[in-house]
N, C-alpha and C positions, 0 to 999 in steps of 0.2 A: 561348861555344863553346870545346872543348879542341883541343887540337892533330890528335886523330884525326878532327874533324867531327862530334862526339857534345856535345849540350848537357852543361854542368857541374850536377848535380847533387847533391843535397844526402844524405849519409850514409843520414837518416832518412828520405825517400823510399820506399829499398827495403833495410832494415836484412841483411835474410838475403843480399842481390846483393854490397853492400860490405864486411861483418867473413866474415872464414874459419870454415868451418864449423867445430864442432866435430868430435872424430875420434870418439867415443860418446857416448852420453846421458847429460845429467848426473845422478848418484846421487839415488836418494830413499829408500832401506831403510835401516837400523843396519846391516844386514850391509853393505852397500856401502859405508858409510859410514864402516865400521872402529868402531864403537861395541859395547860390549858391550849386551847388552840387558837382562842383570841384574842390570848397576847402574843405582838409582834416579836421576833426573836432580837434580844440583844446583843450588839456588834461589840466591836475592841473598846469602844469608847463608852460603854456602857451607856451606849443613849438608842434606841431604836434606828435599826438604819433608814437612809431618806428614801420614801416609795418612791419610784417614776409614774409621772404623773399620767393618768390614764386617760390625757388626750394627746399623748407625748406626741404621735405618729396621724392624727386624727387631722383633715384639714381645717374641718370646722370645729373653733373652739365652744366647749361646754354652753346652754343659754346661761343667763345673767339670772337670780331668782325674779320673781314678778314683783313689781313695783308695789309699793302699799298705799300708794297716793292714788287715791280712786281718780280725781279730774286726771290727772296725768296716766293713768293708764285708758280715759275715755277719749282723751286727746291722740294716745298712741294710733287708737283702735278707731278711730275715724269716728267718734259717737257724741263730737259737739257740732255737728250738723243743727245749722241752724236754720234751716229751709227758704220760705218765703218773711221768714221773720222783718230782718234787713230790709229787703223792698217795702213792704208793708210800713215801716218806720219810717222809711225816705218818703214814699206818698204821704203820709200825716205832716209829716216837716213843711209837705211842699205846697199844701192844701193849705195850712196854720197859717204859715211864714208865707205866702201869697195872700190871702189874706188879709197879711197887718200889712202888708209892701204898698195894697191895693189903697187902704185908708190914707197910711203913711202920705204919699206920693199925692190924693186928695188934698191934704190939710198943708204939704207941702209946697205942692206945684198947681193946685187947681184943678189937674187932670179926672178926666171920669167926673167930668161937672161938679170937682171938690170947691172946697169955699176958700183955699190956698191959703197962707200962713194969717195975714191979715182978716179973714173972714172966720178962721178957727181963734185968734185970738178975743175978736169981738162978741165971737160964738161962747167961748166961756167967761168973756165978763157978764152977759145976760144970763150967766148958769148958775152968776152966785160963786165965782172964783176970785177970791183976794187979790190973788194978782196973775190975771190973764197973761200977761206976755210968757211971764216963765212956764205957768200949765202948757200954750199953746206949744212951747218949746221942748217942752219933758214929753208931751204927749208923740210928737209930730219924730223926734229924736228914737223913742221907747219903740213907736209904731215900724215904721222905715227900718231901722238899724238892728231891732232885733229881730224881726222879720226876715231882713237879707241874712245873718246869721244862721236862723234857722233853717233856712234853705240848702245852705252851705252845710252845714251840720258843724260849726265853726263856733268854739267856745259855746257849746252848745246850751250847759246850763244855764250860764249868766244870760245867753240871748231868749230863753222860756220862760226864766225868771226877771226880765223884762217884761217881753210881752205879757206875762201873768200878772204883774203890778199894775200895768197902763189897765186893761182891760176889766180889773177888779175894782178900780178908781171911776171907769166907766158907770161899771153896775153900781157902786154907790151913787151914782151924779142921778144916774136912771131913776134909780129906785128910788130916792127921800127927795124927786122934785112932787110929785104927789102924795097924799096919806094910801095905804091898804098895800098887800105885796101885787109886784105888778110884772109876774111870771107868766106872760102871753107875745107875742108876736104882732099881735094886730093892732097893738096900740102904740103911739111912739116912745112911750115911756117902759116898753116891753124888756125882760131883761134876758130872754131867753136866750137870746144869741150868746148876749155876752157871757151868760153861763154858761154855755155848752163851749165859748174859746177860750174861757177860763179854767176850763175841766179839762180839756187834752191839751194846753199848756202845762199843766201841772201833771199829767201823766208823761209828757216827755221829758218833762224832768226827771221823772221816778223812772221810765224806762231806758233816757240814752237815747245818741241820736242811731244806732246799731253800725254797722259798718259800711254803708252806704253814706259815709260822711266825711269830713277833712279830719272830725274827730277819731278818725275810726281806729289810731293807736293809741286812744285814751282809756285810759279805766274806765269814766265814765261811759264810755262809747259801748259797750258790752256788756259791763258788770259794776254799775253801777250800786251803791250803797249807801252807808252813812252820809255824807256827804252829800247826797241827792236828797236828803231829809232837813238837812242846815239850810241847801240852797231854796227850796220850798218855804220854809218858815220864815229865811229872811226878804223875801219875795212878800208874801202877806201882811211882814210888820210895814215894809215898805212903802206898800200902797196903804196901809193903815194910817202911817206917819203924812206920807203926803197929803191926801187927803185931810186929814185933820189941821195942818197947818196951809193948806191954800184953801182950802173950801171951808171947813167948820161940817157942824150939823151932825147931825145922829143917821148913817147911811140905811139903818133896820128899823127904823119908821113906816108901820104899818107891816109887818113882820110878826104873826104869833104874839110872844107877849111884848113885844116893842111898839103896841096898837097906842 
């Protein structure tokens, strides 16, 4: 018994009668807690423990981020559709490159009432060509050979820039056999043809033969560039050079200020 006449009991009896209450409740949140929530909790190792990865259970894994390479993601997406492109390039090839096959085959075999190797050699020594047999042979070679090239879509620059040389050589032979420009048709010294097979030789250079061709896993075949700019320029010096060491003469006679 204590001094007041209350038996002596024991703490643990009645635990909440004997210890002092608390003044609040004790904490049970991160916020109350002073913890941030957005750092991860540190394990034994003192390093963050390893998340499981939240496609752990998933059967299709996460996508992949999107590509940053615009062609390749247009390539993904079906968006180098190139339509009638291709055909459209294979008809120009086969119109061009038949064509020079048709002359070709003229100057070579006679056919199509040509004047055959011997009648086109004789044909450019009355043209004012130094030395006929080799022109009749660069021409009759250029004509036929780049021609069937074209057709094929087969080394296709080298075969346009062929044809583009022969037929540049042409329009100079055309053009400076008389004085004044002689852009008509209806006269024989007309140059118009040979302009217009000189101009889409030189655009299939710059555009490729497209995929309607034996080129058609080439660079050039498709996406063509630099390179179709070299093979262009050395096509023109080409026929420039020829020209000036079989023939002579000033081809822009009768030309603007060439009068």
């Amino acid at each position: 018994m204590s001094s007041t006449g209350r038996g002596v009991s024991s703490p643990f009896d009645s635990p909440t009668e004997q210890f002092p209450r608390l003044s609040k409740d004790v904490p049970r949140t991160d916020d109350e807690l002073g913890l941030d929530p957005d750092v991860p909790p540190v394990g034994a190792s003192g390093t963050a423990p390893d998340a499981s990865p939240a496609y752990a259970y998933a059967s299709i894994p996460p996508a992949a981020n999107a590509p940053t390479d615009t062609g390749r993601l247009r390539r993904r997406n079906g968006e180098n559709r190139r339509g009638t492109l291709d055909f459209g390039l294979f008809l120009l090839r086969l119109i061009v490159g038949g064509t020079f096959i048709y002359h070709g085959l003229q100057k070579l075999t006679g056919w199509f009432n040509g004047p055959g190797l011997d009648g086109t050699r004789d044909m450019m020594e009355k043209g004012g060509w130094d030395h006929p047999t080799v022109s009749a042979i660069l021409v009759t070679i250029g004509e036929v050979g780049g021609g069937a090239l074209l057709v094929l879509g087969l080394a296709t620059p080298l075969a346009a820039g062929a044809v583009l040389a022969v037929i540049l050589d042409a329009w100079a032979w055309k053009q400076g056999m008389i004085p004044g420009f002689q852009y008509k048709a209806s006269v024989p010294t007309g140059v118009e043809m040979e302009s217009i097979l000189a101009g889409v030789a030189a655009v299939i250079i710059l555009t490729g033969p497209g995929r309607w061709a034996l080129d058609r896993n080439r660079g050039w075949a498709t996406r063509p560039f630099a390179g179709s700019f070299v093979v262009l320029l050395l096509a023109i010096a080409a026929a420039i050079f020829t020209y000036w060491y079989l023939h002579g003469g000033n081809p822009l006679t009768g030309i603007g200020p060439f009068d």
